[in-house]
Backbone as JSON, one array per atom type, in Angstrom:
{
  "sequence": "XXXXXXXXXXXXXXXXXXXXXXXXXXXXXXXXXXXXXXXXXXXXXXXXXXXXXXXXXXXXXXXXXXXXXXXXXXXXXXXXXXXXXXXXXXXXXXXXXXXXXXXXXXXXXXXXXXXXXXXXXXXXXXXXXXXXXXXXXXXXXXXXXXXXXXXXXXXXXXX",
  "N": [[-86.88, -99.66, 25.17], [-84.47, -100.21, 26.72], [-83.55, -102.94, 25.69], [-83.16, -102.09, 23.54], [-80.67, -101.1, 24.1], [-78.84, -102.33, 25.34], [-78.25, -103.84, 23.52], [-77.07, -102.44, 21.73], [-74.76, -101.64, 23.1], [-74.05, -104.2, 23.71], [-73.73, -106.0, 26.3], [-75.93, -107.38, 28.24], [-76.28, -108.39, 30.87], [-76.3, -111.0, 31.8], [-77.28, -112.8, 34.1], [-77.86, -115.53, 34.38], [-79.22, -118.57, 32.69], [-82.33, -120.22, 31.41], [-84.11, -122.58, 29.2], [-86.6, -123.51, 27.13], [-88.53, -125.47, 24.99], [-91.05, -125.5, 25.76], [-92.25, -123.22, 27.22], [-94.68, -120.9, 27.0], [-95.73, -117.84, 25.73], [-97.94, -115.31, 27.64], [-99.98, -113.19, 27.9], [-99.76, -111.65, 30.81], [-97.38, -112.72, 30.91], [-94.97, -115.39, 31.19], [-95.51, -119.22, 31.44], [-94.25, -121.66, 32.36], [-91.98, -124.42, 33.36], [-89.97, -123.92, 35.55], [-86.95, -123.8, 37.0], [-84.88, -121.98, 38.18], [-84.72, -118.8, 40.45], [-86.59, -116.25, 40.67], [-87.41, -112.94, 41.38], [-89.25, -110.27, 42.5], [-89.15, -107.41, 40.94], [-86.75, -107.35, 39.66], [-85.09, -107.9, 36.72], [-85.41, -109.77, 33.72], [-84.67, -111.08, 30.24], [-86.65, -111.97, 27.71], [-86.48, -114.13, 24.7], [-87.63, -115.37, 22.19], [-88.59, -117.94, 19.38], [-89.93, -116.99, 17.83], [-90.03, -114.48, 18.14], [-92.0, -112.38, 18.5], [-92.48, -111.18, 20.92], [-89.56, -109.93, 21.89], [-87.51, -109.07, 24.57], [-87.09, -106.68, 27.07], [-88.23, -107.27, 30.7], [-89.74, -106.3, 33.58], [-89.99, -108.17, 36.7], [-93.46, -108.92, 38.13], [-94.25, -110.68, 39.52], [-93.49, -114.61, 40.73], [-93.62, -117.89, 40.63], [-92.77, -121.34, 40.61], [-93.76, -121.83, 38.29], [-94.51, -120.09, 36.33], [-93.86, -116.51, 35.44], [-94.73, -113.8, 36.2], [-94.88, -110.12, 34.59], [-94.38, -106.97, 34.64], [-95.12, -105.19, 32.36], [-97.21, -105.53, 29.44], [-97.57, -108.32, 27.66], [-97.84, -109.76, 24.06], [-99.59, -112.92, 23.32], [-97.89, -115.98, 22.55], [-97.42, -118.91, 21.09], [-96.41, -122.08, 22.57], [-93.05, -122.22, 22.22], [-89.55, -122.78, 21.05], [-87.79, -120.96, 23.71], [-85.87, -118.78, 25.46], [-84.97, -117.39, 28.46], [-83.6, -115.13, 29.83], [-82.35, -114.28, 33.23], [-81.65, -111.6, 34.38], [-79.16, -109.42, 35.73], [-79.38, -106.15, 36.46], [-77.37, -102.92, 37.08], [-78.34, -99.86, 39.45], [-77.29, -97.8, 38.36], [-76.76, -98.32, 35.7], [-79.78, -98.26, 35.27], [-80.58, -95.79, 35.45], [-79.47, -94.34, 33.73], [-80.89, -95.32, 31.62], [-83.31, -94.26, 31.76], [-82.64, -91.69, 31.7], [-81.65, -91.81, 28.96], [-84.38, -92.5, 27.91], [-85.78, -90.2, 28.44], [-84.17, -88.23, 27.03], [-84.56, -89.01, 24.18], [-87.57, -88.67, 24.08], [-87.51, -85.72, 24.41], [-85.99, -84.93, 21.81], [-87.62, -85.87, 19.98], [-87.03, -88.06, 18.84], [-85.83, -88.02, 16.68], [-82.8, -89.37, 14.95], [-79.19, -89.45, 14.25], [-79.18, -88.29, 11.25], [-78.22, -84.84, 10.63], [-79.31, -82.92, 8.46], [-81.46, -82.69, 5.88], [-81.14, -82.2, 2.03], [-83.48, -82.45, -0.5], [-84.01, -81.45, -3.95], [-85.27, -78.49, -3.68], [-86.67, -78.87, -1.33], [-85.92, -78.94, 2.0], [-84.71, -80.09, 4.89], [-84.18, -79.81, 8.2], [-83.01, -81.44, 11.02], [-83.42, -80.65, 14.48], [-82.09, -81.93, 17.38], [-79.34, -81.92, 16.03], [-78.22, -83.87, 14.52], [-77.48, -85.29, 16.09], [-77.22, -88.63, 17.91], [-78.79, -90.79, 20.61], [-77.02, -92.8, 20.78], [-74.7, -91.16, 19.94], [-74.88, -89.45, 21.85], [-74.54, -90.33, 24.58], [-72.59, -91.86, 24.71], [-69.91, -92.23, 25.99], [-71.05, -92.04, 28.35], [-72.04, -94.62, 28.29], [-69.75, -96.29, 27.89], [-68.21, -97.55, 29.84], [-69.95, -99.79, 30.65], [-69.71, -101.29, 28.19], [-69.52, -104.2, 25.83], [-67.09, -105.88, 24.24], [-67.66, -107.93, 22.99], [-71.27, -109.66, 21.69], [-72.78, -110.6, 24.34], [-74.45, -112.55, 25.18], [-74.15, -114.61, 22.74], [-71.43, -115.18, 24.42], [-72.83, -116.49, 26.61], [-74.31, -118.33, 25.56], [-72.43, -120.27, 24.9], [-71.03, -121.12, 27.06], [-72.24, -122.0, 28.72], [-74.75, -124.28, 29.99], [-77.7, -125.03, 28.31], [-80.77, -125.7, 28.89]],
  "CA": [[-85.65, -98.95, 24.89], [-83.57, -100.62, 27.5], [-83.6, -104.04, 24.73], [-81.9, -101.87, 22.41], [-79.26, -99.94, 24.19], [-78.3, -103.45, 25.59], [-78.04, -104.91, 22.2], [-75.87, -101.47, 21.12], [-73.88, -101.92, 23.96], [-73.05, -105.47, 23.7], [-74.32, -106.24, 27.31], [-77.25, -107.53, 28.52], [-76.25, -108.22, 32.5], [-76.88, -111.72, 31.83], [-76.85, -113.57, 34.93], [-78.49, -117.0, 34.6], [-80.13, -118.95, 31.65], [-82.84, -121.37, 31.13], [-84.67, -122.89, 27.8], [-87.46, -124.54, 27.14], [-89.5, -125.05, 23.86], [-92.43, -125.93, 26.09], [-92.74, -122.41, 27.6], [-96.01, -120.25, 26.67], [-95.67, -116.59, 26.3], [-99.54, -115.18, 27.86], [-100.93, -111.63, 28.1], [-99.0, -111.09, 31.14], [-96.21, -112.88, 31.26], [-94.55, -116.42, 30.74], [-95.48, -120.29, 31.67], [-93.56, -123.18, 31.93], [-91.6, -125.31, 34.36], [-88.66, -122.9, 35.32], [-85.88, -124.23, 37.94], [-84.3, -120.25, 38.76], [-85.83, -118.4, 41.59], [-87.2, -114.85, 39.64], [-87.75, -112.19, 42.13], [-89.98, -108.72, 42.25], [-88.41, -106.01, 40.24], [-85.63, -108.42, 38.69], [-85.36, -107.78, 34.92], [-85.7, -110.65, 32.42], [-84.8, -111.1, 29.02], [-86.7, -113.15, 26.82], [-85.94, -114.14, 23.66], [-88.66, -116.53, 21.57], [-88.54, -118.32, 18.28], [-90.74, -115.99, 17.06], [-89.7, -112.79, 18.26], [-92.76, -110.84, 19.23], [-91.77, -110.6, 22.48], [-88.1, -110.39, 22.68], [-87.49, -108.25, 24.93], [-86.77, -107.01, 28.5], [-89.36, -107.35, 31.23], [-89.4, -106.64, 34.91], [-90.91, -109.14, 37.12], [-94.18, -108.68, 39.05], [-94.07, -112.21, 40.62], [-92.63, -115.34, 39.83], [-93.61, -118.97, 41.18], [-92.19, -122.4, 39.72], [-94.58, -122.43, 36.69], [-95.37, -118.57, 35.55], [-93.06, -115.57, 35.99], [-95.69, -112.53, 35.94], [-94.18, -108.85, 34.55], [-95.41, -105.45, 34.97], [-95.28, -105.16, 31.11], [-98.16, -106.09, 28.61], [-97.11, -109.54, 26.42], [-98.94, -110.58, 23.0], [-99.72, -114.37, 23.51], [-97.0, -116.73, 21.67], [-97.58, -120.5, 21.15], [-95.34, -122.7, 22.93], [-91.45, -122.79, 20.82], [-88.14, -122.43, 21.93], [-87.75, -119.81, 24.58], [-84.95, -118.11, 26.62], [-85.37, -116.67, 29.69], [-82.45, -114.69, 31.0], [-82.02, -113.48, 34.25], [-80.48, -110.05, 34.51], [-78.67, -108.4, 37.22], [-78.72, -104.7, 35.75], [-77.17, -101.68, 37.9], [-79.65, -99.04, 38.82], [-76.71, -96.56, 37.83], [-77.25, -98.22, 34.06], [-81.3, -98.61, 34.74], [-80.76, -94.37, 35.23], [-78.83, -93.76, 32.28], [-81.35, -95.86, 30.54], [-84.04, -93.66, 31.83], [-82.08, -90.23, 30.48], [-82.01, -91.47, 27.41], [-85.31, -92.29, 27.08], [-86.14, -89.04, 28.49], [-83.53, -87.76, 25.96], [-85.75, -89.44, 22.87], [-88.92, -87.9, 23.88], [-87.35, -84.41, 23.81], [-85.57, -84.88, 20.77], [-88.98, -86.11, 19.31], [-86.79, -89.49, 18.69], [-85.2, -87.64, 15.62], [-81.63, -89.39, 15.28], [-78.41, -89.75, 12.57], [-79.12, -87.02, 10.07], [-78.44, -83.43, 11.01], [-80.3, -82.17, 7.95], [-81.0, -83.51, 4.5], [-81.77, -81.51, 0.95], [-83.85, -82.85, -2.25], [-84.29, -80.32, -4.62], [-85.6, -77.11, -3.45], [-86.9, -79.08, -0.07], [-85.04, -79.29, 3.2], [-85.26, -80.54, 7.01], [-83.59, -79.89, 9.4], [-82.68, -82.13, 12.49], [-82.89, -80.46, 15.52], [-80.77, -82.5, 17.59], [-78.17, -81.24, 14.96], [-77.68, -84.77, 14.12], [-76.95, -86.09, 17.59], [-78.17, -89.68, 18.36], [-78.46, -91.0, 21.9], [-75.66, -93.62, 20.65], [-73.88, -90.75, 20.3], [-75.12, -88.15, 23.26], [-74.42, -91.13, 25.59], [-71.49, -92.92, 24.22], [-68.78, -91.66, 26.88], [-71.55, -92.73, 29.67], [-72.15, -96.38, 28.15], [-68.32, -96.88, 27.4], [-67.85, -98.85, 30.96], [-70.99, -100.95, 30.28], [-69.61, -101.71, 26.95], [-68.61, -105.53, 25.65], [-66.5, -106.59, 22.78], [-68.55, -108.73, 21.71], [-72.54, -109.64, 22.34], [-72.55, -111.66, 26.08], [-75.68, -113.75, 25.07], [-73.53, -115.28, 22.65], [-70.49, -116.08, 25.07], [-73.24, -116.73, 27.38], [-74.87, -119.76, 25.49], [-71.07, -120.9, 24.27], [-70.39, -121.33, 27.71], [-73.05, -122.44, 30.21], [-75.53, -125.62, 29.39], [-79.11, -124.61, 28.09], [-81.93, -126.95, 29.6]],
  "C": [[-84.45, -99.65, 25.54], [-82.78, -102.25, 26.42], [-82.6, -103.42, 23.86], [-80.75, -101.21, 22.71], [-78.59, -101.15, 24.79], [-77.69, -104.05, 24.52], [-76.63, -103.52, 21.39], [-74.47, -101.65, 22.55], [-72.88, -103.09, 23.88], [-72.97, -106.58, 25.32], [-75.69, -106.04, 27.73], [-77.13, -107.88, 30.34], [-76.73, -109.39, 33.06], [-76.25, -112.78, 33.21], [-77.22, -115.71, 35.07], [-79.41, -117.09, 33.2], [-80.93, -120.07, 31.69], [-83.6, -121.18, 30.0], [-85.67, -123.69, 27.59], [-88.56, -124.73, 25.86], [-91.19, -125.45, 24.34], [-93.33, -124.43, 27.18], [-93.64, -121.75, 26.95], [-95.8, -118.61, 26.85], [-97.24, -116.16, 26.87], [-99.32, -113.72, 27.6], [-99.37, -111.11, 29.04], [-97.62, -111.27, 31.85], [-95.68, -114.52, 30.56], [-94.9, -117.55, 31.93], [-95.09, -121.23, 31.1], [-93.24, -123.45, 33.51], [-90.38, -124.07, 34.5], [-88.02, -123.43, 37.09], [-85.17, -122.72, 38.78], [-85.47, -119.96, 39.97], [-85.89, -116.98, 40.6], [-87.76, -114.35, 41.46], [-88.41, -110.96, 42.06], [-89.21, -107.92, 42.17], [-87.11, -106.3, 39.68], [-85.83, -108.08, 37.33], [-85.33, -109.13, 34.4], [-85.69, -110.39, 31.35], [-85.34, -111.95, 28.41], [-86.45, -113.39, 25.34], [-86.93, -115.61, 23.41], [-88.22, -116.77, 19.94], [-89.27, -117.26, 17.0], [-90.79, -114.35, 16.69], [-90.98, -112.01, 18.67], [-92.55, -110.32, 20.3], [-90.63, -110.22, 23.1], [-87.81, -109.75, 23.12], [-87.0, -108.26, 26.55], [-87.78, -106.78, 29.63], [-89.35, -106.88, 32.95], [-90.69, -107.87, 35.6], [-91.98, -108.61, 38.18], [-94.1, -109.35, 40.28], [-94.2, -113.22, 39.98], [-93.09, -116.56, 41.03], [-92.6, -120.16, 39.83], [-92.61, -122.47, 38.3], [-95.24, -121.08, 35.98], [-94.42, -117.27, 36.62], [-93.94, -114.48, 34.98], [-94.53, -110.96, 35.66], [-95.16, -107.82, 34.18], [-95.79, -104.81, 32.92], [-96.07, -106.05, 30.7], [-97.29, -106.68, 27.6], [-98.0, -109.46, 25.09], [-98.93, -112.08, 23.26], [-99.04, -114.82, 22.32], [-97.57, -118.41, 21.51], [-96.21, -121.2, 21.76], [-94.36, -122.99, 21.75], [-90.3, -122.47, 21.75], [-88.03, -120.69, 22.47], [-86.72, -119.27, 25.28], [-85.29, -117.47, 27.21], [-84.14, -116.6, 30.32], [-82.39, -114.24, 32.53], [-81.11, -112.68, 34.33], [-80.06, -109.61, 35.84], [-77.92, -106.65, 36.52], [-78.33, -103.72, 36.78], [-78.19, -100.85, 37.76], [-78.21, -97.94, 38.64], [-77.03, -97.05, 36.16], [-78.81, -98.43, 33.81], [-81.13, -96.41, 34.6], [-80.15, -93.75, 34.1], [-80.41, -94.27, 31.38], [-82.63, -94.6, 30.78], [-83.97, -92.05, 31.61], [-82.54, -90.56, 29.42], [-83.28, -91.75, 26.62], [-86.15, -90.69, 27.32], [-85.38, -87.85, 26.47], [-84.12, -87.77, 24.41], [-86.77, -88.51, 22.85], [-88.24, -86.12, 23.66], [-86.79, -84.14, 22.46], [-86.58, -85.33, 19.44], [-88.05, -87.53, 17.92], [-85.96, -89.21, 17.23], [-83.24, -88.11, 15.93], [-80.73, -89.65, 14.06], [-78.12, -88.69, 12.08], [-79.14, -85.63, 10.73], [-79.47, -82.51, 9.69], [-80.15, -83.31, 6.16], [-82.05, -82.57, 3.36], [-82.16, -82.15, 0.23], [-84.36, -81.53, -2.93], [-84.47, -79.07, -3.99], [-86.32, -77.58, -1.78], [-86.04, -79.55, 0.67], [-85.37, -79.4, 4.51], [-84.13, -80.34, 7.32], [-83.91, -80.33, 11.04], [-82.58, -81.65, 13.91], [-82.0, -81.19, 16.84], [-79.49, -82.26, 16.78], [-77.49, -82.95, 14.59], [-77.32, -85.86, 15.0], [-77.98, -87.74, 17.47], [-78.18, -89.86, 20.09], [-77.4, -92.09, 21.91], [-74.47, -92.26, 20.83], [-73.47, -89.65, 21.85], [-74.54, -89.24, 24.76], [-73.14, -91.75, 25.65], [-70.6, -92.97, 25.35], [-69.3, -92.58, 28.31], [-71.83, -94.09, 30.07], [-70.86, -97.11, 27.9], [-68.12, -98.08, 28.94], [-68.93, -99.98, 31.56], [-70.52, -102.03, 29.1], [-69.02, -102.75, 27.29], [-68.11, -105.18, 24.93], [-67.14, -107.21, 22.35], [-69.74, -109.12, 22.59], [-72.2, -110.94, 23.69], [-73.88, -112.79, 25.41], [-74.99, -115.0, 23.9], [-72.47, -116.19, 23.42], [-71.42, -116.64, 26.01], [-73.84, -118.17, 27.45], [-73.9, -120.89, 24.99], [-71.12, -121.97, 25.7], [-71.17, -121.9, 28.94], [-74.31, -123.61, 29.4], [-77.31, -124.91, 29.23], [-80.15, -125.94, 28.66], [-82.48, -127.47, 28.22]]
}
């Protein structure tokens, strides 16, 4: 969840980047050669050629050649990889953890307050609410203008 309220936001909290098409996603985590220091309970974004994994990760533990996370991977084949380093607030890791609270009670129903076909009808409890919108006010001083992972790879040298 935290992957996508980043990506609605427009911030990801990206502090540091490296690249490598020779990194390996595994089971439970990523190997390669990696220059950054990665620390326990640090977030990570990765981002693969492939996408199964793209996502955000915390770190278990992290040497020069394999940065372990408390999250279950699918195994990737070595391709081009990003590996962000995040520096997220825990005031926006606790929002993030409302709104996934917020999901599960809303039984993840979001958008539509109700919708008719013929003689059948639903209704939305949330009355239509999303957590884009139940939150909006609280993610406004998170918010970019425009996505950071873009200005991020404009502006700093990829390995």
């Amino acid at each position: 969840m935290i992957y996508e309220i980043m990506a609605q936001i427009k911030n990801h909290f990206i502090r540091t980047l490296e690249s490598s098409t020779s990194y390996a996603i595994v089971a439970d985590g990523i190997e390669g050669s990696f220059s950054r220091t990665y620390i326990t309970g640090q977030k990570i974004m990765i981002e693969t050629e492939f996408g199964i994994n793209d996502g955000v990760y915390t770190v278990a533990s992290a040497t020069g050649s394999k940065i372990t996370v408390d999250e279950a991977m699918t195994a990737e084949p070595a391709s081009m990889t990003y590996v962000y380093g995040l520096r997220v607030t825990p005031d926006f890791l606790s929002i993030v953890s409302e709104i996934e609270t917020w999901q599960t009670n809303n039984g993840g129903h979001e958008g539509v307050a109700s919708e008719k076909i013929d003689d059948y009808s639903i209704a939305n409890e949330a009355g239509g609410s999303s957590w884009t919108t139940a939150f909006r006010s609280r993610l406004n001083s998170y918010r970019k203008m425009s996505d950071d992972r873009r200005r991020f790879l404009r502006h700093n040298c990829v390995n």
